[in-house]
PyMOL Python script that loads the backbone (N, CA, C, O; Angstrom):
from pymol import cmd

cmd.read_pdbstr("""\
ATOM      1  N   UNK A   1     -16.388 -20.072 -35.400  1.00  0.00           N
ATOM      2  CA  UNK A   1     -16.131 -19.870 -33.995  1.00  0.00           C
ATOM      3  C   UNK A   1     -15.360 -21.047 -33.407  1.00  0.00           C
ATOM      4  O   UNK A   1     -14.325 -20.958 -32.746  1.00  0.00           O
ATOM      5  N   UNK A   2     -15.866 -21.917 -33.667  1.00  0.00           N
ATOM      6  CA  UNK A   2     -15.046 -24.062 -32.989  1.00  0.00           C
ATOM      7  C   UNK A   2     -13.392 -23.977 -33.616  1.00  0.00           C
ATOM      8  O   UNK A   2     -12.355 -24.514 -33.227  1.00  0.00           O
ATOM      9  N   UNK A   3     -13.707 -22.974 -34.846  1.00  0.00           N
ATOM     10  CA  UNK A   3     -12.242 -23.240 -36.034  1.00  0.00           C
ATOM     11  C   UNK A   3     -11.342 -22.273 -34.739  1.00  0.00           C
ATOM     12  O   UNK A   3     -10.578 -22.760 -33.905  1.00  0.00           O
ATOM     13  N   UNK A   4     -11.523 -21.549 -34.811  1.00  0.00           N
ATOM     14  CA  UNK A   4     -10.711 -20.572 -33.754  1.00  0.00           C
ATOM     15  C   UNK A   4      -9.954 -20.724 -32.072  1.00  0.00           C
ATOM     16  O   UNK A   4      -9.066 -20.405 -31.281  1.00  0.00           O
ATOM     17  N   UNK A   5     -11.192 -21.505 -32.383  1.00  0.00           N
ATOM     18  CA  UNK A   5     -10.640 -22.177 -30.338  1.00  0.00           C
ATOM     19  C   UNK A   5     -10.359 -23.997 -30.635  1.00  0.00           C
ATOM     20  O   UNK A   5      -9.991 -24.819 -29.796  1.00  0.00           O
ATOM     21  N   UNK A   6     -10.535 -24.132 -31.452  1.00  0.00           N
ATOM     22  CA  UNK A   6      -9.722 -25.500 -31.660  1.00  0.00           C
ATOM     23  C   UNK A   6      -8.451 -25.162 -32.091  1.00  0.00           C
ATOM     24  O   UNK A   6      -7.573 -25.922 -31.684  1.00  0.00           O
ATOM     25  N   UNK A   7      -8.008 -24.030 -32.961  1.00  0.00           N
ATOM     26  CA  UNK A   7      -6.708 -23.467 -33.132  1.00  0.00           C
ATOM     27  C   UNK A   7      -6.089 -23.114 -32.354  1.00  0.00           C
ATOM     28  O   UNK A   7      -4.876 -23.141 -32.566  1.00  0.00           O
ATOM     29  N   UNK A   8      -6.554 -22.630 -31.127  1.00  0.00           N
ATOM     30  CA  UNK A   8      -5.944 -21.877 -29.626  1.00  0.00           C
ATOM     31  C   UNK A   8      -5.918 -23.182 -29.062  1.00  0.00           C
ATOM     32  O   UNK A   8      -5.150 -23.267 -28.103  1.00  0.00           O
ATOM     33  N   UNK A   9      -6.513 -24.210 -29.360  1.00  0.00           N
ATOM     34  CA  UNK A   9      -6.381 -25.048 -27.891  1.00  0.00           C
ATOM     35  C   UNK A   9      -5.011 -25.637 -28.738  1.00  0.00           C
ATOM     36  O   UNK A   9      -4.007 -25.661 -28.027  1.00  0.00           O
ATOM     37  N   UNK A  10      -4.819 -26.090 -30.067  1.00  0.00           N
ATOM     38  CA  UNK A  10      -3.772 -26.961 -30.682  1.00  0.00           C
ATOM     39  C   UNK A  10      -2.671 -25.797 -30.426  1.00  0.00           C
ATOM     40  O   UNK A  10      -1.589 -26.383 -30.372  1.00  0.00           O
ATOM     41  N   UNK A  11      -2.502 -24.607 -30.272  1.00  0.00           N
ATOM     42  CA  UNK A  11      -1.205 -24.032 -29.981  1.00  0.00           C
ATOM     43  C   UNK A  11      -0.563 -23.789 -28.553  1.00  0.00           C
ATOM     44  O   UNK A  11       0.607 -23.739 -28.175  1.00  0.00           O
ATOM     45  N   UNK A  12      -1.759 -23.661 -27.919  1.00  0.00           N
ATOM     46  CA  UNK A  12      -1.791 -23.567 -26.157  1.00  0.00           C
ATOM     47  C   UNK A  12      -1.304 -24.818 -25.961  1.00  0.00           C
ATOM     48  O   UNK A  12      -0.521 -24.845 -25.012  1.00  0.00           O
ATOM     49  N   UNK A  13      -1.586 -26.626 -26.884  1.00  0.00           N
ATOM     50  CA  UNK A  13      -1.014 -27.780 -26.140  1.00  0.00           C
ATOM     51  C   UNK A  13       0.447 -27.478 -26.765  1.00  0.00           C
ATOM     52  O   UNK A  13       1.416 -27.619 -26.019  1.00  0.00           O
ATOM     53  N   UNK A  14       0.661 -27.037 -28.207  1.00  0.00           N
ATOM     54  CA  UNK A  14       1.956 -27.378 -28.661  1.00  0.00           C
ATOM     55  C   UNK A  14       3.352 -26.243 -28.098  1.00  0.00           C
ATOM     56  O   UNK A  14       4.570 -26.241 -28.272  1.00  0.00           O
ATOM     57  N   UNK A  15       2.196 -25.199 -27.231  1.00  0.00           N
ATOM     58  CA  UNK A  15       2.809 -24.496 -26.334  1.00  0.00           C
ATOM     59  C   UNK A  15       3.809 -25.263 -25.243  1.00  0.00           C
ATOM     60  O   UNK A  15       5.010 -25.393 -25.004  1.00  0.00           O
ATOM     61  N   UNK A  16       2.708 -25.619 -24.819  1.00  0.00           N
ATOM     62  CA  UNK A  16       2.895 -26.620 -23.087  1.00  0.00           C
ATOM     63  C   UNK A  16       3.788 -28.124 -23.465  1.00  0.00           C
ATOM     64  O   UNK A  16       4.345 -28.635 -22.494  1.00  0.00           O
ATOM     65  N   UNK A  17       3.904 -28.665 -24.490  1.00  0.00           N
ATOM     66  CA  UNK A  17       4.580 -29.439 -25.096  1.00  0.00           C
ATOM     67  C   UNK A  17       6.158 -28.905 -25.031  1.00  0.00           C
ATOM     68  O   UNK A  17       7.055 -29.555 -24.495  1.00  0.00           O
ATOM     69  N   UNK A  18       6.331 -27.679 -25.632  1.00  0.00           N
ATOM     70  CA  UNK A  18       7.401 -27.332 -25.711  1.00  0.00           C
ATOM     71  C   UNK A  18       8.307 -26.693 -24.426  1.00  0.00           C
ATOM     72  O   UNK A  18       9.529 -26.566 -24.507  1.00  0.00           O
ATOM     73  N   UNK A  19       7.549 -26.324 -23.274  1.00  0.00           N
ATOM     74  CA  UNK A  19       8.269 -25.984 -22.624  1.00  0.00           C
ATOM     75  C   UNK A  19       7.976 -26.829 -21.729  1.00  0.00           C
ATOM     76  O   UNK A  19       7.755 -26.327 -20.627  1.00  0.00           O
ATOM     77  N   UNK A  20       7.881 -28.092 -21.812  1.00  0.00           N
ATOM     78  CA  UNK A  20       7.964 -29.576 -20.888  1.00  0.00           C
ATOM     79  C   UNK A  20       9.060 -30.130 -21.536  1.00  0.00           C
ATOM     80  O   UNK A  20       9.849 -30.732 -20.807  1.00  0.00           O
ATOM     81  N   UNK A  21       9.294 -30.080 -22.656  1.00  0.00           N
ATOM     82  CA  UNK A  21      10.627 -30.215 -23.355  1.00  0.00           C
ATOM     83  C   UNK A  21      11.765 -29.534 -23.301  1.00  0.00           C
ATOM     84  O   UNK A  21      12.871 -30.059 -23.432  1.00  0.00           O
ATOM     85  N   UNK A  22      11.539 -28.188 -23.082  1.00  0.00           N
ATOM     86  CA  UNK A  22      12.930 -27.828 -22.636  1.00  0.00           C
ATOM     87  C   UNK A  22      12.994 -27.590 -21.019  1.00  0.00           C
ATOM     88  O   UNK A  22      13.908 -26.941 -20.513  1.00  0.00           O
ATOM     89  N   UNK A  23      12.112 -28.080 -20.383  1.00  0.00           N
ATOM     90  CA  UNK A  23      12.279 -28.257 -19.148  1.00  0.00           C
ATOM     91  C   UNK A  23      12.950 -29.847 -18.720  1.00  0.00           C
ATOM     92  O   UNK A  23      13.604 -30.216 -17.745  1.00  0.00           O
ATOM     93  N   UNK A  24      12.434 -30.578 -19.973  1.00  0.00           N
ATOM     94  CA  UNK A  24      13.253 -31.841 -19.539  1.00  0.00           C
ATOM     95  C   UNK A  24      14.746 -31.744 -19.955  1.00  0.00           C
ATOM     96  O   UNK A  24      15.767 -32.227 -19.464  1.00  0.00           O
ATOM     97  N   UNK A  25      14.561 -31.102 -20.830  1.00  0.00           N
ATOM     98  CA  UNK A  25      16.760 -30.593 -21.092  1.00  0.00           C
ATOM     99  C   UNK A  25      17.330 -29.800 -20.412  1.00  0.00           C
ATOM    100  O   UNK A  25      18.524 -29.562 -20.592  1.00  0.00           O
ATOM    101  N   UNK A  26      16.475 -29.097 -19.297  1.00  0.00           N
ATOM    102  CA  UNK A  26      17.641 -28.250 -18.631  1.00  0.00           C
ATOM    103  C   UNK A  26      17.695 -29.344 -17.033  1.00  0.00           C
ATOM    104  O   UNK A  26      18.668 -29.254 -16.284  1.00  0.00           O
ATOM    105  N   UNK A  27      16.604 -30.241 -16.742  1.00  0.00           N
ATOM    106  CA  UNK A  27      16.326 -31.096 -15.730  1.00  0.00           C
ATOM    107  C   UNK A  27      18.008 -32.369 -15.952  1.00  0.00           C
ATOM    108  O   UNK A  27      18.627 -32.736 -14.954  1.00  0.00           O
ATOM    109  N   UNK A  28      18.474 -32.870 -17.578  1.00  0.00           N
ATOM    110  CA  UNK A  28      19.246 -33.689 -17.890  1.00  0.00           C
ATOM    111  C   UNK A  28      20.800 -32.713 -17.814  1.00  0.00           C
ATOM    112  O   UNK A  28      21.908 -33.175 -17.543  1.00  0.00           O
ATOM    113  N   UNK A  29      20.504 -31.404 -18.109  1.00  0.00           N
ATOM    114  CA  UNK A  29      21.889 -30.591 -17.889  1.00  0.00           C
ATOM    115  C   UNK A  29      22.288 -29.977 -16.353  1.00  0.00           C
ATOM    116  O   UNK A  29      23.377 -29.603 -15.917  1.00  0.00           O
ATOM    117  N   UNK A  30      21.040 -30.027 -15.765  1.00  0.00           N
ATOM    118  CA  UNK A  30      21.530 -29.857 -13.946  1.00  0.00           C
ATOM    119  C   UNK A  30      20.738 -28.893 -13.777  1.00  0.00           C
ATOM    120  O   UNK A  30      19.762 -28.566 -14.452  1.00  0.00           O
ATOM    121  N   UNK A  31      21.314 -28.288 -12.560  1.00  0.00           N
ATOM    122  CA  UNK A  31      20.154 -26.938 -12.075  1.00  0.00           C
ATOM    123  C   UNK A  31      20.648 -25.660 -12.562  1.00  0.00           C
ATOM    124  O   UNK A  31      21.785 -25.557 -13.022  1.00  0.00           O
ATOM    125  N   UNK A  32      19.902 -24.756 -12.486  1.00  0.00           N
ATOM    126  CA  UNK A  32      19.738 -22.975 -13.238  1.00  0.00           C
ATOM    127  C   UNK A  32      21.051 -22.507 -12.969  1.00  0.00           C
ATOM    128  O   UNK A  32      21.202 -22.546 -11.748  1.00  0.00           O
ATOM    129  N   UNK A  33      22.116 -22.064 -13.558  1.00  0.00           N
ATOM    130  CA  UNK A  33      23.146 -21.015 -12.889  1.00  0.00           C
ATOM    131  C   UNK A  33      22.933 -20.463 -11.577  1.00  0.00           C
ATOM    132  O   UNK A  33      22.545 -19.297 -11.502  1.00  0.00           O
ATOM    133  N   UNK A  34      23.050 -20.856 -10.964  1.00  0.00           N
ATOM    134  CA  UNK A  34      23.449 -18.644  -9.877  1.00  0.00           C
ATOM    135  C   UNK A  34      23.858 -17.782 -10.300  1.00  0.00           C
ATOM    136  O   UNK A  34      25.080 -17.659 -10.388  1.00  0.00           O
ATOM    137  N   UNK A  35      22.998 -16.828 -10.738  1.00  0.00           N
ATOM    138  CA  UNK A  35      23.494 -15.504 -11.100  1.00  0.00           C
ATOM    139  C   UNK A  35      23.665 -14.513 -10.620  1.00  0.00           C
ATOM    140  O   UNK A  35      22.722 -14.338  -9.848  1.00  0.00           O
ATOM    141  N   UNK A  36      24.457 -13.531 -10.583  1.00  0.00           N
ATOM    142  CA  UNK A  36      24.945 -12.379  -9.622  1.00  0.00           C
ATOM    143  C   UNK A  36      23.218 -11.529  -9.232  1.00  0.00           C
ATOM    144  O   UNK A  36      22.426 -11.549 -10.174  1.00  0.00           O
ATOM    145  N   UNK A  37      22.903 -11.088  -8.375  1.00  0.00           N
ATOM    146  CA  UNK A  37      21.861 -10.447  -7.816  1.00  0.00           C
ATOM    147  C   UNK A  37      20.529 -11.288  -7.764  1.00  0.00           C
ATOM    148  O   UNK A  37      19.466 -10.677  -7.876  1.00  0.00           O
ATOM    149  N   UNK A  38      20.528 -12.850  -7.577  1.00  0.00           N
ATOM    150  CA  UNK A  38      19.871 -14.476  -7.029  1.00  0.00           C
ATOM    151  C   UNK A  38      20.077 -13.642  -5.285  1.00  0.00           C
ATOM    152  O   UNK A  38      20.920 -12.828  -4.909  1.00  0.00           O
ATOM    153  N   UNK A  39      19.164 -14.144  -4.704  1.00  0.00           N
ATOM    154  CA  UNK A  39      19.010 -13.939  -3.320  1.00  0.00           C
ATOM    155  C   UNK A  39      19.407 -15.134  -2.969  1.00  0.00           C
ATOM    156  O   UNK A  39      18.859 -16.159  -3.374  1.00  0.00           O
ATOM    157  N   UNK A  40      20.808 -15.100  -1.857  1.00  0.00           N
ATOM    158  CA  UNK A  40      20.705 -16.365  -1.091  1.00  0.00           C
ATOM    159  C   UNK A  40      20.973 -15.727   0.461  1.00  0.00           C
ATOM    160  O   UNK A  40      21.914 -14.973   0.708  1.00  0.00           O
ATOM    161  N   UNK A  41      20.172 -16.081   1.257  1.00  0.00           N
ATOM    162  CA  UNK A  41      20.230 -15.934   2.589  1.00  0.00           C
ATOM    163  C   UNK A  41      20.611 -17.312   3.708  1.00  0.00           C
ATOM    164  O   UNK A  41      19.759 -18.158   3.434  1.00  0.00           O
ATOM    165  N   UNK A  42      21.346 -17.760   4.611  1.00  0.00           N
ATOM    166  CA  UNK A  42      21.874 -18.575   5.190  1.00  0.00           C
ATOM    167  C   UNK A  42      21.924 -18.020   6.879  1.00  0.00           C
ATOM    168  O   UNK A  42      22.636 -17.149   7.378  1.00  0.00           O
ATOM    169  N   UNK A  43      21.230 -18.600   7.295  1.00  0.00           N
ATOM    170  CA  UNK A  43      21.060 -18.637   9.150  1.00  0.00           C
ATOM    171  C   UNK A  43      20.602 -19.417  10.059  1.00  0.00           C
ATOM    172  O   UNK A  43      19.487 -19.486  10.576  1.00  0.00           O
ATOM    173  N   UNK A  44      21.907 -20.220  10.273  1.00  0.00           N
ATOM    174  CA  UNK A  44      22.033 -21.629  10.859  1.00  0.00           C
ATOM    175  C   UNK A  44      21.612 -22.478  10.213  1.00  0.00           C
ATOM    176  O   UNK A  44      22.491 -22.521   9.352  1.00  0.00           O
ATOM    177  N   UNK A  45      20.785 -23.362   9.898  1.00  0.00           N
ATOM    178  CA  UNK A  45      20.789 -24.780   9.207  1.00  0.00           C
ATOM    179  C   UNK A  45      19.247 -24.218   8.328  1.00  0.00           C
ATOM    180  O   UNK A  45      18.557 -25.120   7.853  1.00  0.00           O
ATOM    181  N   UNK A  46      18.786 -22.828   8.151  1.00  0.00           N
ATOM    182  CA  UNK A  46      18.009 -22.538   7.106  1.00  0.00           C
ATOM    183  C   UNK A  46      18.438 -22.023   6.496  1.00  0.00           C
ATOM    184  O   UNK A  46      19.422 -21.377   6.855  1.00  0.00           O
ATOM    185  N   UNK A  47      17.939 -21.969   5.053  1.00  0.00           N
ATOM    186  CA  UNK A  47      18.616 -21.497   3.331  1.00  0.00           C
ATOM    187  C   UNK A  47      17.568 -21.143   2.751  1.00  0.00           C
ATOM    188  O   UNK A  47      16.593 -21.853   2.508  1.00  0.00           O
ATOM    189  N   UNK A  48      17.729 -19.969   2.489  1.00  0.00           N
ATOM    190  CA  UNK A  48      16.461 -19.297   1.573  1.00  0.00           C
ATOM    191  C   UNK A  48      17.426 -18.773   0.445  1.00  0.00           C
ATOM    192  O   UNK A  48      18.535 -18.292   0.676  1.00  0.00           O
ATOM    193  N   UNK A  49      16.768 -18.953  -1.025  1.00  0.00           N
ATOM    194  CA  UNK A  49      16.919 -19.524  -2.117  1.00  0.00           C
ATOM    195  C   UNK A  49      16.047 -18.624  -3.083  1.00  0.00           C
ATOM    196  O   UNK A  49      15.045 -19.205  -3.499  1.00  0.00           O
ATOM    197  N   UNK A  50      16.217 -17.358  -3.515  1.00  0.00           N
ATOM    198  CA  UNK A  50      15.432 -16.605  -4.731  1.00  0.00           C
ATOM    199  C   UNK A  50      16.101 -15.995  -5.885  1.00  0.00           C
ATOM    200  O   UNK A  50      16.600 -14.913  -6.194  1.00  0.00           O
ATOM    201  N   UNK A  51      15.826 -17.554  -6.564  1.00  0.00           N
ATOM    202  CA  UNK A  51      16.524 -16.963  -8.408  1.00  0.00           C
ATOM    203  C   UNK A  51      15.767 -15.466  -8.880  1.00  0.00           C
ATOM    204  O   UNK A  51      15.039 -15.673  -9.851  1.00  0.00           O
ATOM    205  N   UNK A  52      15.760 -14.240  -8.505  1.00  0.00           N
ATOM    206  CA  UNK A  52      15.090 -13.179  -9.628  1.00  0.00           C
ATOM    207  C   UNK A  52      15.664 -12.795 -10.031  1.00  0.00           C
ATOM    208  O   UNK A  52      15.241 -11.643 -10.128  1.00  0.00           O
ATOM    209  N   UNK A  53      16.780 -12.865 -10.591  1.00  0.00           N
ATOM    210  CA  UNK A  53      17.582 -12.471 -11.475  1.00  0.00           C
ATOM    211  C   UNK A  53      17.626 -13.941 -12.820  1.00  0.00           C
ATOM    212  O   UNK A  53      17.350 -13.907 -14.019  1.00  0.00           O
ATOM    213  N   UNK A  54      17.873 -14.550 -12.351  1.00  0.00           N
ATOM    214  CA  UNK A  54      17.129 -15.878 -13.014  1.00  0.00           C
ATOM    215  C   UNK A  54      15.296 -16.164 -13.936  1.00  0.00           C
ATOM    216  O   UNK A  54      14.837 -16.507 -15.026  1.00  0.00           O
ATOM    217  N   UNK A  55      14.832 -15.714 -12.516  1.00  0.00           N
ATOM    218  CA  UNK A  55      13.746 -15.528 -13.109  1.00  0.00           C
ATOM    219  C   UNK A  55      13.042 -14.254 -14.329  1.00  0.00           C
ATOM    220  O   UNK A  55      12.329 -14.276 -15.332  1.00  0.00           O
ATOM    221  N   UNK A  56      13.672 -13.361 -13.597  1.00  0.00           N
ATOM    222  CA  UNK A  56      13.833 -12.156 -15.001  1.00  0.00           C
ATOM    223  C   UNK A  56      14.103 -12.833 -16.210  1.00  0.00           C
ATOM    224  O   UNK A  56      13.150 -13.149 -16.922  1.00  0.00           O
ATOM    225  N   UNK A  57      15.571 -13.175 -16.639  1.00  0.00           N
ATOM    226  CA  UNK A  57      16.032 -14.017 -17.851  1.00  0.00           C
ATOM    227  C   UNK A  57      14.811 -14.480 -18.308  1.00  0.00           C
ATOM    228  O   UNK A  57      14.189 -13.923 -19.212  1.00  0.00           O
ATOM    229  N   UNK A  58      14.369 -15.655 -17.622  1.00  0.00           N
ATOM    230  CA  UNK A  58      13.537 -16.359 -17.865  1.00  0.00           C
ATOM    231  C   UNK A  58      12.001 -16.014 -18.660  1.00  0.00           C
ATOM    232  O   UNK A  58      11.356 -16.546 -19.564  1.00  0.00           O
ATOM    233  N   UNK A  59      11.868 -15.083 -17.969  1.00  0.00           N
ATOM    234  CA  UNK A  59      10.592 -13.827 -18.463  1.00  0.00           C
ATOM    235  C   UNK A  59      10.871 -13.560 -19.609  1.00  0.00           C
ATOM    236  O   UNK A  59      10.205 -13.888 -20.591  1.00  0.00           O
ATOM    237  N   UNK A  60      12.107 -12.798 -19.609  1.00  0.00           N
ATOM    238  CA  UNK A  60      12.205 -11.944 -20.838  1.00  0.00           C
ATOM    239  C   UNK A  60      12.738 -12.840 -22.018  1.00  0.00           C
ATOM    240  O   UNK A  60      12.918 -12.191 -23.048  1.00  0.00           O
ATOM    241  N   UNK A  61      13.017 -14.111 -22.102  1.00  0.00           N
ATOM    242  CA  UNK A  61      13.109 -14.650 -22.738  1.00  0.00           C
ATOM    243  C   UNK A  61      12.207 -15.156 -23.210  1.00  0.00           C
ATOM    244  O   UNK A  61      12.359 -15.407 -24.405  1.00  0.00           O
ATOM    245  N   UNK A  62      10.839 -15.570 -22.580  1.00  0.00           N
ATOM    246  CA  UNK A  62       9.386 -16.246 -23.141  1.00  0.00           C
ATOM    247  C   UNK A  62       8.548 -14.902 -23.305  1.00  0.00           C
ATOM    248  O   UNK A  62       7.362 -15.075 -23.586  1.00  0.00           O
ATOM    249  N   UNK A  63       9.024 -13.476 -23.160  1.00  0.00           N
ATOM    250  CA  UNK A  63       8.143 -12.660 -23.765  1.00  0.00           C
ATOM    251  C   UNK A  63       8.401 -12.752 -25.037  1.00  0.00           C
ATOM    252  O   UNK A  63       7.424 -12.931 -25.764  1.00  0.00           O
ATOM    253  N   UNK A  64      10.042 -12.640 -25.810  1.00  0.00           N
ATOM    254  CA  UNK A  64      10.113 -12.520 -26.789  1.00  0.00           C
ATOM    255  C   UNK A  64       9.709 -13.247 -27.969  1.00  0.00           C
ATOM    256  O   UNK A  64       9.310 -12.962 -29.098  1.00  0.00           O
ATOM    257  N   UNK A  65       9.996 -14.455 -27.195  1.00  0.00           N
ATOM    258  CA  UNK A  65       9.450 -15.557 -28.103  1.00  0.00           C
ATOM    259  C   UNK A  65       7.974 -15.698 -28.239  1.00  0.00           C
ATOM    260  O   UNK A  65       7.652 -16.024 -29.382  1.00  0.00           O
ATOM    261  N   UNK A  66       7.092 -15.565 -27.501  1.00  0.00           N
ATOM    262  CA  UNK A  66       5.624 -15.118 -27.767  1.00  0.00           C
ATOM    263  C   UNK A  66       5.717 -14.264 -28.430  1.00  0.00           C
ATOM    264  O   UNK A  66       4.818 -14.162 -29.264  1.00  0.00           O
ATOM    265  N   UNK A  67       6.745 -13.271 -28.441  1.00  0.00           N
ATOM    266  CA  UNK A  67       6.184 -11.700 -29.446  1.00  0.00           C
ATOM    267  C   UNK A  67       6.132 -12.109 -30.563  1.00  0.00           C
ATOM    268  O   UNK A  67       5.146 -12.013 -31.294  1.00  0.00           O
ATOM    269  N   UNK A  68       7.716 -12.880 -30.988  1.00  0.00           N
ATOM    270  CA  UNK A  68       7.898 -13.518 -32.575  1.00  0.00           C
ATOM    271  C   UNK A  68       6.831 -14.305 -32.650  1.00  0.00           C
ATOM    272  O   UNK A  68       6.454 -14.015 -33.786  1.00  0.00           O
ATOM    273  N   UNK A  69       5.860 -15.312 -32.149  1.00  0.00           N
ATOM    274  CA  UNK A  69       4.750 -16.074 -32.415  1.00  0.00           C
ATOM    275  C   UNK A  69       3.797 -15.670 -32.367  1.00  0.00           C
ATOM    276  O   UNK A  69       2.866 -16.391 -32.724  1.00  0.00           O
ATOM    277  N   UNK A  70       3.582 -14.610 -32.005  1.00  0.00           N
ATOM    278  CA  UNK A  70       1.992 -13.305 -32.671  1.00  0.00           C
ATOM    279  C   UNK A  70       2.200 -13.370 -33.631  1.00  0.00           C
ATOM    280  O   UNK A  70       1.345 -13.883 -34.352  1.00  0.00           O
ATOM    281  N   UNK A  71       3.280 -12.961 -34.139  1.00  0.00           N
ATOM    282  CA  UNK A  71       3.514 -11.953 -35.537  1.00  0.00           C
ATOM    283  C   UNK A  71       3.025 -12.728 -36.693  1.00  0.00           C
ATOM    284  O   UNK A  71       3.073 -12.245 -37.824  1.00  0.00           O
TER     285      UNK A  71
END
""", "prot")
cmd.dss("prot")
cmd.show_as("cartoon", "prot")
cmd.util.cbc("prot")
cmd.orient("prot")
């Protein structure tokens, strides 16, 4: 039972390891694209700002890669 959740906790950190790492390489390459269908709204000196089209990518890119790391 300890063997099993000491295995989940060492992949859950080497999880969180890794995407602090590629969060520090996209932090050294600048900020996210704007991508076509990103919400930007502008009215007078406020700016509202919603990557979901960004954030989609983003999703569907860490589903897959979890899928390949079940397997």
């Amino acid at each position: 039972m300890f063997n099993q959740f000491g295995r989940g906790l060492i992949i859950f950190g080497a999880l969180l390891a890794a995407i602090g790492g590629v969060l520090l390489i996209i932090s050294k390459l600048g900020k996210l694209p704007k991508l076509p269908g990103d919400i930007l709204w502008r009215k007078g000196s406020f700016t509202f700002y919603f990557p979901i089209v960004t954030c989609l990518i983003v999703s569907a890119v860490i589903s897959i890669i979890l899928y390949f790391l079940r397997r």
